[in-house]
KOLGU-731578 format. One line per 10 residues: for each residue y negated, x negated, z of N, C-alpha, C. Coordinates in Angstrom, 3 decimals. Atoms other than C-alpha are relative to their C-alpha. Layout:
N
Y,X,Z,Y,X,Z,Y,X,Z  ...
REM end
This chain:
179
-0.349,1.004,-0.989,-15.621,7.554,-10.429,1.139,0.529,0.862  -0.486,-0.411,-0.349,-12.880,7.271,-8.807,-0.090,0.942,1.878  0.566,-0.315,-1.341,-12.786,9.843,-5.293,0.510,-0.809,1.181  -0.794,1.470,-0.476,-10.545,7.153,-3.290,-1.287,-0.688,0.157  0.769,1.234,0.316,-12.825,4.438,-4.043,-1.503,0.107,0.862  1.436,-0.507,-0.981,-16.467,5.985,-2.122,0.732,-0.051,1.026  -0.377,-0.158,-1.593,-14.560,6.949,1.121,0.378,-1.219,0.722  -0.947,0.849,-0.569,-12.488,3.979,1.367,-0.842,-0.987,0.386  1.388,0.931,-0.061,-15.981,1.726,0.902,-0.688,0.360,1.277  0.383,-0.245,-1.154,-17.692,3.521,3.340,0.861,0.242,1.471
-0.913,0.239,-1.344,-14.735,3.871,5.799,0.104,-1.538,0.501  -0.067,1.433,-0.302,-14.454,0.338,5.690,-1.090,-0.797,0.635  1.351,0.220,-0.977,-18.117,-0.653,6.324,-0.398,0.802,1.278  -0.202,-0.695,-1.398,-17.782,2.215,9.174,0.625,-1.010,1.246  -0.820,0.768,-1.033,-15.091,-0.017,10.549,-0.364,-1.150,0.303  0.899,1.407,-0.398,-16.833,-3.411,10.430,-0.920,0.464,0.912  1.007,-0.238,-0.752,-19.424,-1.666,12.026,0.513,0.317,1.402  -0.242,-0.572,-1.141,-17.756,-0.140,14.867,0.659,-1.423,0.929  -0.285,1.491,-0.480,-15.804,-3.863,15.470,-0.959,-0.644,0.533  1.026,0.833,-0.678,-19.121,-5.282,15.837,-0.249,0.689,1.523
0.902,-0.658,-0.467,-20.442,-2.797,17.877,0.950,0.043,1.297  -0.866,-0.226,-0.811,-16.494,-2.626,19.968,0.122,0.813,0.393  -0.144,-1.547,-0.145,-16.372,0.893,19.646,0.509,0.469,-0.873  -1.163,-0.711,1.083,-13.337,1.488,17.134,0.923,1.015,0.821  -0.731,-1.496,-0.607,-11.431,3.776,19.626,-0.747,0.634,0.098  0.925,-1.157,-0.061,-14.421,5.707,20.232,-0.503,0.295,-1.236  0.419,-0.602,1.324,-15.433,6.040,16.608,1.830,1.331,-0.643  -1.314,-0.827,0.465,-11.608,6.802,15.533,0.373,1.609,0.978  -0.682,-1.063,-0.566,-11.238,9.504,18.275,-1.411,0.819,-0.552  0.495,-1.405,0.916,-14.734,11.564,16.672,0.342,0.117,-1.422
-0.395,-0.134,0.916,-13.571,10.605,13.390,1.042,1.298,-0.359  -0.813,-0.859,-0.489,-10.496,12.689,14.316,-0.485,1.231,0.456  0.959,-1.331,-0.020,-12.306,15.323,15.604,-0.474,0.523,-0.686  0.776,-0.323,0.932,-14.501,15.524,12.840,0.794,0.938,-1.229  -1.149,-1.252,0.674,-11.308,16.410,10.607,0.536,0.879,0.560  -0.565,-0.962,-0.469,-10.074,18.585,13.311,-1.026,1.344,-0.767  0.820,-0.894,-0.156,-13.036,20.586,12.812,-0.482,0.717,-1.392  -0.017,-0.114,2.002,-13.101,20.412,8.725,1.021,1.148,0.291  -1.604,-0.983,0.260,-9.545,21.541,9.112,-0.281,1.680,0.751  -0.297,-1.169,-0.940,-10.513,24.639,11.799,-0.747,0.596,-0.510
1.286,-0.825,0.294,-13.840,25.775,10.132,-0.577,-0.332,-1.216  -0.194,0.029,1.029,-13.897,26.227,6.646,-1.619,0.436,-0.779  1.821,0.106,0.071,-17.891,26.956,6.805,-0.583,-1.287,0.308  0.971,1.474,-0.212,-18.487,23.420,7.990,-0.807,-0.724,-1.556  0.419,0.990,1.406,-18.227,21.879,4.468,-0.838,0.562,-0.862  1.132,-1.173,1.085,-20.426,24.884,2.578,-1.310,-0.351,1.213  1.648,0.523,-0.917,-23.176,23.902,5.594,-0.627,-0.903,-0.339  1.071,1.067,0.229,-23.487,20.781,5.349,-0.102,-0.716,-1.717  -0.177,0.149,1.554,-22.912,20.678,1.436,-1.216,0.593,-0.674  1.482,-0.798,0.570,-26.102,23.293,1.336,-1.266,-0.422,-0.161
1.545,0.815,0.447,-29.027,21.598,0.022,-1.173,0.649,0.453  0.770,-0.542,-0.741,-30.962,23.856,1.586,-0.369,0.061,1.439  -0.065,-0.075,-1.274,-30.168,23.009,4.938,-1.190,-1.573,0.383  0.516,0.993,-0.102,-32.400,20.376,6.321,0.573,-1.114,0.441  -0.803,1.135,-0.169,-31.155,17.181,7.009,0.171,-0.114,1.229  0.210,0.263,-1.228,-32.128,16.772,10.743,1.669,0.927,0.150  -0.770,-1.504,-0.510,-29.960,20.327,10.898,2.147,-0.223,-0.896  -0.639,0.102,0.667,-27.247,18.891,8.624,0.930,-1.235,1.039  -0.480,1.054,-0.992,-26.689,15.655,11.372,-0.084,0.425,1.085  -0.009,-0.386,-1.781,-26.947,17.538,14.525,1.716,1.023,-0.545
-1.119,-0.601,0.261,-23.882,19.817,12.742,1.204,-0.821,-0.229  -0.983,0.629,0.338,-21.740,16.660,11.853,-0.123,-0.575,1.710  -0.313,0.871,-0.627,-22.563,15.282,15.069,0.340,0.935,1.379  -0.269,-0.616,-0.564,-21.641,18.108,16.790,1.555,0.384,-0.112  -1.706,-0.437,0.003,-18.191,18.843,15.311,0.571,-1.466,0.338  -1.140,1.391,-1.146,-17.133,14.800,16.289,-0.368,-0.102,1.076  -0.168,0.815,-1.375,-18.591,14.709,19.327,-0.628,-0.680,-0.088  0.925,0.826,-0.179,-20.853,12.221,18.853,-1.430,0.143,0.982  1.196,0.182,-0.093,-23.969,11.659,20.366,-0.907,-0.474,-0.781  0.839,0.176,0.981,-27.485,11.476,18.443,-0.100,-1.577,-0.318
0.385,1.235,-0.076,-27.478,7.922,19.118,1.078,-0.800,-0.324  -0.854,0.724,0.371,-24.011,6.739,18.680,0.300,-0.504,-1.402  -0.394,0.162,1.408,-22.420,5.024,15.868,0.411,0.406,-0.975  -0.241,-1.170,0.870,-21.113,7.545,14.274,-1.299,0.608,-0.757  1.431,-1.022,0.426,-24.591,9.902,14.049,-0.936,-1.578,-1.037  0.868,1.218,0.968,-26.091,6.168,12.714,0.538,-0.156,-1.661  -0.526,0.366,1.350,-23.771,5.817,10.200,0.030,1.898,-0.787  0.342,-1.359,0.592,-23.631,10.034,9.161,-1.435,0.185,-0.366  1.196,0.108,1.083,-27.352,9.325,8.588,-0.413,-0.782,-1.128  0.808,0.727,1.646,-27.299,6.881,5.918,1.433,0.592,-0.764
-0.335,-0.779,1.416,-24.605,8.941,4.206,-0.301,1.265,-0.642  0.673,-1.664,0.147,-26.770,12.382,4.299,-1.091,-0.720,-0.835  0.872,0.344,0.926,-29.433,9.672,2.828,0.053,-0.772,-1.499  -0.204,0.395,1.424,-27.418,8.351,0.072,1.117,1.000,-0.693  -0.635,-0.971,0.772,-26.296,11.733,-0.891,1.203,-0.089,0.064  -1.258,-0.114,-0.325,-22.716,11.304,0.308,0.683,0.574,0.358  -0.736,-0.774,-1.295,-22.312,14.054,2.631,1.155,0.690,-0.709  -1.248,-0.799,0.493,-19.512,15.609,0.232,1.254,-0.550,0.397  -0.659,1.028,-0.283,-17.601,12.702,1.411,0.180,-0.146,0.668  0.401,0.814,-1.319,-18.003,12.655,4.817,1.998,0.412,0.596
-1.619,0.234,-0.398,-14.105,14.200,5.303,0.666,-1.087,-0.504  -0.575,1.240,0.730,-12.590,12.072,2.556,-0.533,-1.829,1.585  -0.284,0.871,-0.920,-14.136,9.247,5.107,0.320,-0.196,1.261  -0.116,0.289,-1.038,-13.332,9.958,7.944,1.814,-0.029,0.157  -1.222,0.165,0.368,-9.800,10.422,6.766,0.537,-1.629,-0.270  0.252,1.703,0.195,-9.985,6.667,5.442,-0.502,-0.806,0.985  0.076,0.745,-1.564,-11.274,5.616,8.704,1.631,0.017,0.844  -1.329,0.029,-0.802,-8.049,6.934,10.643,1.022,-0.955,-0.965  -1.299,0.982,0.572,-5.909,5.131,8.105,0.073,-1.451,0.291  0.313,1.556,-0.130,-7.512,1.965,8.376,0.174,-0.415,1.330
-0.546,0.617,-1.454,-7.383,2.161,12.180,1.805,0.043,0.224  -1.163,0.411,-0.174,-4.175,3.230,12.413,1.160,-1.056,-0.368  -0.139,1.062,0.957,-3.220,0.639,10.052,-0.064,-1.607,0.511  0.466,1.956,-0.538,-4.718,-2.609,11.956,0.684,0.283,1.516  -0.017,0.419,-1.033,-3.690,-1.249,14.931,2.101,0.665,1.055  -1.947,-0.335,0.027,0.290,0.011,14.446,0.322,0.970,0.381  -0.274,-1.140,-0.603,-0.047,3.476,14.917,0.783,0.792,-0.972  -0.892,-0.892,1.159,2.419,5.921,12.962,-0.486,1.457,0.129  0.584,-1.660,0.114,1.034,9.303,12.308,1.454,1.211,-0.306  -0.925,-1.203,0.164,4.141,11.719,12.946,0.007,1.213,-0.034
-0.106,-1.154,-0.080,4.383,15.016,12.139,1.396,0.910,0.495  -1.563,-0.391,-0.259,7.415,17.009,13.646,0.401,1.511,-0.037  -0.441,-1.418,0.282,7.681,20.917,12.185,1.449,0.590,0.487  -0.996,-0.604,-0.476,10.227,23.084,13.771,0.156,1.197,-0.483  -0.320,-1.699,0.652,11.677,26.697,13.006,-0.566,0.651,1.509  0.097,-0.772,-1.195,11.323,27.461,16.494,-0.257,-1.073,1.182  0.592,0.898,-1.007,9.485,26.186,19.914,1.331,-1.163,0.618  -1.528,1.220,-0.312,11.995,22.791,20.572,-0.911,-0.576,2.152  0.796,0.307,-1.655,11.695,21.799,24.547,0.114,-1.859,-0.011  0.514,1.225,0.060,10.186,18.529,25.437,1.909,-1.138,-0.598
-1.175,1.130,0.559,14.287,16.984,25.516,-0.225,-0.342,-1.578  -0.970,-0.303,1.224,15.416,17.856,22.127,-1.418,-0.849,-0.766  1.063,0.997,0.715,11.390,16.473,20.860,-0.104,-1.489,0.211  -0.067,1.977,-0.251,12.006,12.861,22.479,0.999,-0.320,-0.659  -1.129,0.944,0.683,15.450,12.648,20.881,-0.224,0.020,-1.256  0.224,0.538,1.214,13.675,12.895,17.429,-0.921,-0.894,-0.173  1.299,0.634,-0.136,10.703,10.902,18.619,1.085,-1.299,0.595  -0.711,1.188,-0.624,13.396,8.083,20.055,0.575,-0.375,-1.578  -0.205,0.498,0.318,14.681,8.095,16.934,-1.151,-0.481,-1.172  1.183,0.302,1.071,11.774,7.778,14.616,-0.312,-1.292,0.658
0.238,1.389,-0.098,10.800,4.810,16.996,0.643,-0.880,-0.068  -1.128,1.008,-0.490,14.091,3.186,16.664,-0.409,-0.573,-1.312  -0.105,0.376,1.319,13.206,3.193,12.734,-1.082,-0.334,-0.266  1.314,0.579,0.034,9.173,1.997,13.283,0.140,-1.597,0.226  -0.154,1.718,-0.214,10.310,-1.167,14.489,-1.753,-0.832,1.312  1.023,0.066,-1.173,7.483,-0.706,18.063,-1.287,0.346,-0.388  1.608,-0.684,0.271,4.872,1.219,16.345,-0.171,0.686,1.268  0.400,-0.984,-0.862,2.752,3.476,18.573,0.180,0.819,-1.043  -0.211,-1.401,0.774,3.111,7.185,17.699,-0.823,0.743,0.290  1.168,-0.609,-0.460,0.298,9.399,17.333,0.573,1.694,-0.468
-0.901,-0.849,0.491,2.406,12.582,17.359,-1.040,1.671,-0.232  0.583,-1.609,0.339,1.608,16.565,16.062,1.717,0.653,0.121  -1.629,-0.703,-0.028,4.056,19.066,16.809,-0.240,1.329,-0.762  0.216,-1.211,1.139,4.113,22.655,14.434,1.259,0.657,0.882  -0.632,-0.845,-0.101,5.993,25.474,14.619,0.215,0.516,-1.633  -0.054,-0.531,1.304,7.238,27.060,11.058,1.213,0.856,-0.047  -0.720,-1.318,-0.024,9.196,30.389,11.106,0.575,-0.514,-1.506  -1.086,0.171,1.156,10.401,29.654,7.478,0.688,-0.635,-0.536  -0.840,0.733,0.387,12.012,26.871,7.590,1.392,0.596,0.243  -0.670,-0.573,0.148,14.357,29.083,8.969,1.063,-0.188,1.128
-0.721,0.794,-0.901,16.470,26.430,10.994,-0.483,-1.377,-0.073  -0.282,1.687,0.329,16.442,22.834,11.470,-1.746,-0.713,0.211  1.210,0.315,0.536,13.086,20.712,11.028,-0.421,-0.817,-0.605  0.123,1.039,0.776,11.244,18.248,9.268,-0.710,-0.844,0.703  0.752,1.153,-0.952,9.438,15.139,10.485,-0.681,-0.749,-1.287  0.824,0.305,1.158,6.444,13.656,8.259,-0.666,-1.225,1.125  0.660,1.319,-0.673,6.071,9.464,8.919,-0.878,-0.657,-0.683  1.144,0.682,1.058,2.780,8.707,7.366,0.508,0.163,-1.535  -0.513,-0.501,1.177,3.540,10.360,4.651,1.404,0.407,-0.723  -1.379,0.525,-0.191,7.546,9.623,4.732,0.387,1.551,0.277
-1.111,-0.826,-0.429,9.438,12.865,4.585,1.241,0.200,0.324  -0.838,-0.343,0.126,12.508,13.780,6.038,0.629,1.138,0.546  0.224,-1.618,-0.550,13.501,17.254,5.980,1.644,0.510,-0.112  -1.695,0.046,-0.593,16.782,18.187,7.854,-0.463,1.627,0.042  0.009,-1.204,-0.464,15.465,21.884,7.502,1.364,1.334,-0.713  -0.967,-0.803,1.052,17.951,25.030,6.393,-0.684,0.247,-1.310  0.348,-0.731,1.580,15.186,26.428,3.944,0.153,-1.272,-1.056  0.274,0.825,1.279,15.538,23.084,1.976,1.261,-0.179,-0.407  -1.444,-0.493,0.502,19.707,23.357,2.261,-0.011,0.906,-0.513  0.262,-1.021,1.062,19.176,26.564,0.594,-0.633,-0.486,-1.294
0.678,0.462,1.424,17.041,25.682,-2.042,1.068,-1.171,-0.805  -0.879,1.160,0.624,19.325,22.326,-2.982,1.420,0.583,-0.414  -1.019,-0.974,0.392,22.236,25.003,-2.743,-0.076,0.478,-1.138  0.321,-0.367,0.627,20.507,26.976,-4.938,-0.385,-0.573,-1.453  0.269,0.519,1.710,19.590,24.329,-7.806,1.511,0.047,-0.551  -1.614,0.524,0.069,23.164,23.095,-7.398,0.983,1.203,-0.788  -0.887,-1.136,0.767,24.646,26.569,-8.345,-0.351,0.714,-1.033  0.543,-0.083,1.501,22.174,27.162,-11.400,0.199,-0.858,-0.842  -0.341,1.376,1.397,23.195,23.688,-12.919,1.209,0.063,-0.276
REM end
């Protein structure tokens, strides 16, 4: 089956649910969390993946890295996917949640990598122009640092690369003078 196809189902019935309930910013901001916390702690997913762990102990750990409370919509809905054997899934959806919100609600997920710390100016005049080319999205921005780009940086718009960095003028140099 495809892996797409589970998350996107249950992200979706997440999101009906949270509409009813009028708690889609507060679901989307532990959702978010929830991958922060995938992304920071690389023992989360071997925890709650361990069949040995008890379940109670398996939803107090998911509902601890979003933030949730035992009672919120979130912890409601993380218990019927610990009971239909889903929990392998639970990043994949919460990933598919942020898309779908950001999605209904016109947010652009920017990424903006640098070689070196850029001061707030020099980050609005690439963030002025990225919104000139959204056409009044909101921007839900990340900023990086990356020593090997070398110079220059890249900017990632929901997926949309464009990479003004030196290490990728090198490299294009470099095919250019092997062909």
């Amino acid at each position: 089956m495809n892996d797409g196809l589970i998350p996107n189902r249950y992200a979706k019935a997440l999101f009906k649910l949270a509409q009813e309930k009028g708690d889609t910013a507060a679901v989307y901001k532990q959702m978010k969390q929830l991958d922060i916390a995938y992304s920071a702690e690389a023992g989360l997913k071997k925890a709650v993946n361990n069949p040995f762990l008890p379940v109670a102990d398996k939803l107090a750990l998911l509902c601890a890295a979003s933030g949730a409370g035992q009672d919120a919509t979130v912890a409601k809905f993380m218990e019927l996917v610990i009971k239909n054997n889903r929990i392998d899934f639970m990043r994949p959806i919460a990933l598919a949640f942020m898309k779908q919100y950001r999605e209904l609600n016109g947010i652009a997920k920017v990424e903006v990598v640098t070689a070196t710390q850029l001061g707030d100016d020099e980050i609005n005049d690439i963030i002025d122009v990225v919104k000139s080319q959204l056409g009044g999205k909101t921007i839900e921005l990340t900023k990086s640092v990356d020593p090997d780009l070398i110079g220059g940086f890249t900017v990632d718009v929901d997926s949309r690369v464009l990479d003004a960095s030196v290490k990728s003028q090198l490299e294009k140099l470099r095919l250019k003078l092997l062909s």
